[in-house]
LUMTIBA-137215 format. One line per 5 residues: number of its first residue (from 0); for each residue x, y, z of C-alpha. Coordinates in steps of 0.1 Angstrom, whole numbers, plus 2048, in hexadecimal, padded with zeros to 3 digits. Layout:
! residues N
NUM = X,Y,Z | ...;
! end
This chain:
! residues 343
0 = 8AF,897,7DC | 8C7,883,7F7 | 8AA,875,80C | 8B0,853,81D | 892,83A,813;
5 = 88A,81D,82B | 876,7FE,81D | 85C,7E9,829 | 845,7C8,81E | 829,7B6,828;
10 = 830,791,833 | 815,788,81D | 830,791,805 | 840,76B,808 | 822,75B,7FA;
15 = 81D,739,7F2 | 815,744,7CB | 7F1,739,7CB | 7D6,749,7B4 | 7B6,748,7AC;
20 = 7B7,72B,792 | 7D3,714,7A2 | 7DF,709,7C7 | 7FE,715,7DA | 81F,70C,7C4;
25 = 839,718,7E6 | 837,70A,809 | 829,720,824 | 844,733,837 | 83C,739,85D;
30 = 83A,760,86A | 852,75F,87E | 868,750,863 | 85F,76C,848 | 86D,785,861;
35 = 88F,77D,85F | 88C,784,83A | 88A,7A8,83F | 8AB,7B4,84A | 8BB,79B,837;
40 = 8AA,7A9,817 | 8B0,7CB,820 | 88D,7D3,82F | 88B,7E6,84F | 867,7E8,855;
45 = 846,7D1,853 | 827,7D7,846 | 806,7C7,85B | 7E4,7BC,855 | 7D3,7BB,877;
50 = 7D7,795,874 | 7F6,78E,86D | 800,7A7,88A | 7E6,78F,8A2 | 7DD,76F,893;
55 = 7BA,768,89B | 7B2,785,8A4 | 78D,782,8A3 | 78C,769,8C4 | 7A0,77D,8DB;
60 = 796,797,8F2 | 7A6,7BA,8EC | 7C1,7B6,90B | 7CF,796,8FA | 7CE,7A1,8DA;
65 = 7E1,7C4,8E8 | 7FB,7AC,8FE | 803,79A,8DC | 806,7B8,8C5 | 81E,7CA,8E2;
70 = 833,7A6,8E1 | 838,7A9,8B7 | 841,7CE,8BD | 860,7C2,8D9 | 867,7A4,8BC;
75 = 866,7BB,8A3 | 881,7D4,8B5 | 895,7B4,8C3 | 89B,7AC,896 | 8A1,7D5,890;
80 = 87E,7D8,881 | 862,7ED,885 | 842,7EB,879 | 833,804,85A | 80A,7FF,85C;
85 = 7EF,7EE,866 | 7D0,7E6,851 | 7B3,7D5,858 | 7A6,7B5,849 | 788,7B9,83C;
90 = 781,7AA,81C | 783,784,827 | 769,785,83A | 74A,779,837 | 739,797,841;
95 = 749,7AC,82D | 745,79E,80C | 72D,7B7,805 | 743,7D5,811 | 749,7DC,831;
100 = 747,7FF,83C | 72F,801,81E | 71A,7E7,821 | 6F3,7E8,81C | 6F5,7D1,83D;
105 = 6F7,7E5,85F | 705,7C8,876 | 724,7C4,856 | 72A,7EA,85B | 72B,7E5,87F;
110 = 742,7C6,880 | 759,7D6,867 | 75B,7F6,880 | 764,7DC,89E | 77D,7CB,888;
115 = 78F,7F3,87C | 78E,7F9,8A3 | 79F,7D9,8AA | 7B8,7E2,890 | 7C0,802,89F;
120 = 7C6,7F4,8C3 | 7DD,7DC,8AE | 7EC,7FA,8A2 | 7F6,80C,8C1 | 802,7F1,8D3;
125 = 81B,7ED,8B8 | 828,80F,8C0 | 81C,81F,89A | 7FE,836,892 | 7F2,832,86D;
130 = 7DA,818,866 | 7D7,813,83F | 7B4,80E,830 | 7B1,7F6,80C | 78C,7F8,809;
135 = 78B,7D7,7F4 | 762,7D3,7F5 | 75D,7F4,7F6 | 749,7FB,7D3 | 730,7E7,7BD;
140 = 72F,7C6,7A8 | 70D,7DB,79A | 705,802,79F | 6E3,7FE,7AA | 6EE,7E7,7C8;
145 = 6F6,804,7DE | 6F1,82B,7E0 | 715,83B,7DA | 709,85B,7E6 | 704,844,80C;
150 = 71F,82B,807 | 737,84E,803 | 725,85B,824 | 72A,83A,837 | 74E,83A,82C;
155 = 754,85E,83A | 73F,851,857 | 758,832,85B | 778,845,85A | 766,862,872;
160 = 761,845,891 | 788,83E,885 | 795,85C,88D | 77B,85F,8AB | 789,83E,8B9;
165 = 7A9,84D,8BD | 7BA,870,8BC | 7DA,865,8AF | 7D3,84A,892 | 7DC,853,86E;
170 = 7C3,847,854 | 7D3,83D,831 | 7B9,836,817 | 7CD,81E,7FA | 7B4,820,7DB;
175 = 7AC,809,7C0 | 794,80B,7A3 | 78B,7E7,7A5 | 792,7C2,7AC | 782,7B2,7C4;
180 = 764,7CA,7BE | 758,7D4,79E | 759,7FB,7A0 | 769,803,7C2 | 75C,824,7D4;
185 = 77F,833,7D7 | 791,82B,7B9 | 7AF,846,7B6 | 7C3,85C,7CD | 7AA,87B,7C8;
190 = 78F,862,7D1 | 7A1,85C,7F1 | 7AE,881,7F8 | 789,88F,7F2 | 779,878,80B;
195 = 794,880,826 | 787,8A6,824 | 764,899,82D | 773,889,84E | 771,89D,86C;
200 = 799,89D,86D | 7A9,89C,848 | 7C8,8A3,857 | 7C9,880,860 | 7BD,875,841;
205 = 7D4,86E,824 | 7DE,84F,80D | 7F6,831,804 | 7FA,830,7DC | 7FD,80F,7CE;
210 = 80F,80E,7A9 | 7FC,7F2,79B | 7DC,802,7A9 | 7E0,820,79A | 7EA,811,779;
215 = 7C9,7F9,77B | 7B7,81C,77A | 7C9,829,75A | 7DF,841,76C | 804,847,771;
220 = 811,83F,793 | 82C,857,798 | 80E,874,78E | 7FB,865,7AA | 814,868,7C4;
225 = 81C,88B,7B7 | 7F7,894,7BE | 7FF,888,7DE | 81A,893,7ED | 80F,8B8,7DC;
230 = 7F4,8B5,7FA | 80C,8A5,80F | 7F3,889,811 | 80A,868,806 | 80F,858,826;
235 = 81D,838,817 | 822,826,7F3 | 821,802,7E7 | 836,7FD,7CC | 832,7E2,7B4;
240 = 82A,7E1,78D | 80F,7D6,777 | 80C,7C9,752 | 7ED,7D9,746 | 7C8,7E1,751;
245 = 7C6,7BE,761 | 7C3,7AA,782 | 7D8,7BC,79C | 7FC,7A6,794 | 810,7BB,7AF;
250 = 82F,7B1,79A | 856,7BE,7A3 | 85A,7DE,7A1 | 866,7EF,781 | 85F,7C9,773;
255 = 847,7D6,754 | 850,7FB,750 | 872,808,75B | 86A,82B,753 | 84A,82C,767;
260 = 85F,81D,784 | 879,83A,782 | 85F,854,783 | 84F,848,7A1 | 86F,845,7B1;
265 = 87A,86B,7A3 | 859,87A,7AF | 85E,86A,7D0 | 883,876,7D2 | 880,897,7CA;
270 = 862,8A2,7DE | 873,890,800 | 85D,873,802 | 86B,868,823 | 86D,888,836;
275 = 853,884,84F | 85E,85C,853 | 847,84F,83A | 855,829,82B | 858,81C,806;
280 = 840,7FE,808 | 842,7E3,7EF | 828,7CC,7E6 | 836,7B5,7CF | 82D,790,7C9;
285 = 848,774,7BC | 83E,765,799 | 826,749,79C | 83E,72B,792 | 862,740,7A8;
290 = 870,71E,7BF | 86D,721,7E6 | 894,724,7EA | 891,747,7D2 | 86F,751,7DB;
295 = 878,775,7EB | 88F,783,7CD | 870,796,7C4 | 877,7AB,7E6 | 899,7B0,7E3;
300 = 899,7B7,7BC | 87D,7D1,7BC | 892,7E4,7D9 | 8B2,7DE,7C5 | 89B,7F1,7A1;
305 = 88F,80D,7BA | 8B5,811,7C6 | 8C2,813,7A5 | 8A9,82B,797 | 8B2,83B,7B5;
310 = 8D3,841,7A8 | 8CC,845,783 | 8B2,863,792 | 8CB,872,7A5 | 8E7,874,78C;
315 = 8D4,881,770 | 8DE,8A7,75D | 8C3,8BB,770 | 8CA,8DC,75B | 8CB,8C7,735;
320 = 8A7,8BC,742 | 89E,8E0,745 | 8AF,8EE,727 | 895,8CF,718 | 87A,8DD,729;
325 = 87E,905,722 | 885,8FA,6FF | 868,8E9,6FD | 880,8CB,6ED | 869,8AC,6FD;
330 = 876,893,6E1 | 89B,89A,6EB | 892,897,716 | 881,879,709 | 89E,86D,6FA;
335 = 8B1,873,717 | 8A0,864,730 | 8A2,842,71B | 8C2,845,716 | 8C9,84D,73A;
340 = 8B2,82E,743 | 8C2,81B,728 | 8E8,820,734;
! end
């Protein structure tokens, strides 16, 4: 356990705190502008939706749209950066409000394909090869609107003319049991893991583990990862935390539940997370009401909470834990966590 973790957020990170009931309470911060954030909060690499990478994407042929992604790549190097991912936008889009790759609609499924491929080009050009998937409309607001037996088929299908499109791109499913959908399609990590092996290359198949996603499907993050990385599958994490079986809230990390913090950072630590290059992601969001002028201390605390478990993690009495364990003693290793987390 004496990996080196490197960090990464998404620009949509700095948010102007607007929600579903009230408008933005933060003034809009230009791209450009939320880049020099990064090193200065300790962040070495950038997460990308397809559109935030090429802004207007959609009315620009693919040699512009590859010219600009190759200019953010030589901006990205000039500020010490590089980018994580890439994921495609698909769940803003009219024609996808129905799903895309699963939608009853043929010329949706075929628009969401151009858009994956567009994503993919994006991808390359910026020098990186895994292209994360959040199937948002993927799944049902009623189980007898579509066939889950063909909307699993046209998923495998999807993430087949991936793989076909190009022989080097990684494909990193990042489930979640619900919100905007219903019931989603590919609500866990097994979810995600068993439709890979339908591809025609699971090798290039694996996933991104969100905390507050796994915890919106009643499970423990750090037991997700674990079943992960045990088929070397976890390509990438978002870390964040969540207060409950609710709305995804994609608070700070460790904000709600230090102890399941530490053990996602202790499973992560001592299987090398990080070997093969793989990034800590955050996805965190500042508190609603947080002024402009402090508006990024969500960032810089979560990575200060995964840094300190860090520590704690490393510095524990690995042989009392085990005398715990062979003596079967779980109220004492229980004790002794807390009082580890405590101190």
């Amino acid at each position: 356990m004496a990996g080196t973790f490197r960090f990464t957020f998404g620009p949509w990170n700095i948010h102007e705190g607007a929600d579903v009931f009230g408008p933005p309470v933060r003034k809009t911060i230009e791209f450009e502008k939320k880049l020099e954030f990064y090193k200065k909060l300790g962040f070495d690499g950038v997460q990308f939706h397809d559109d935030d990478a090429v802004p207007e994407l959609e009315g620009k042929t693919a040699g512009q749209i590859i010219k600009e992604a190759e200019e953010l790549k030589n901006r990205l190097g000039d500020m010490g950066l590089t980018a994580e991912f890439v994921a495609p936008r698909l769940w803003e889009d009219p024609r996808t409000i129905d799903g895309g790759y699963t939608s009853n609609d043929p010329a949706c499924r075929k628009y969401a394909m151009e858009r994956t491929k567009i994503s993919i080009d994006i991808t390359k050009a910026l020098g990186i090869d895994l292209l994360v998937l959040w199937l948002a409309r993927e799944g049902t607001y009623i189980r007898e609107a579509k066939d889950s037996v063909v909307a699993t088929e046209r998923l495998v299908e999807a993430i087949n003319s991936m793989l076909d499109y190009d022989n080097d791109i990684r494909i990193c499913v990042e489930p979640k049991p619900n919100e905007p959908m219903d019931h989603a399609y590919i609500p866990t990590t097994g979810h995600a893991l068993a439709l890979g092996m339908l591809t025609t290359d699971p090798d290039r198949v694996g996933v991104n583990i969100e905390s507050a996603h796994a915890i919106l499907a009643g499970l423990d993050p750090s037991d997700e990862m674990g079943f992960a990385l045990a088929h070397d599958k976890l390509w990438t994490v978002h870390l964040n935390d969540q207060n409950g079986l609710k709305f995804d809230q994609d608070k700070a990390f460790g904000s709600v539940d230090l102890r399941r913090a530490f053990n996602q950072v202790r499973i992560l630590d001592k299987h090398d997370y990080g070997k093969n290059g793989e990034w800590v992601g955050l996805d965190v969001k500042a508190m609603r009401t947080q002024k402009d002028e402090v508006a990024t201390k969500h960032l810089s605390n979560s990575k200060e909470v995964f840094d300190r478990l860090l520590e704690i993690s490393r510095g524990i009495d690995e042989s009392f834990m085990q005398n715990c364990i062979d003596d079967r003693d779980y109220e004492e290793l229980d004790l002794y966590i807390m009082k580890t987390l405590l101190a």
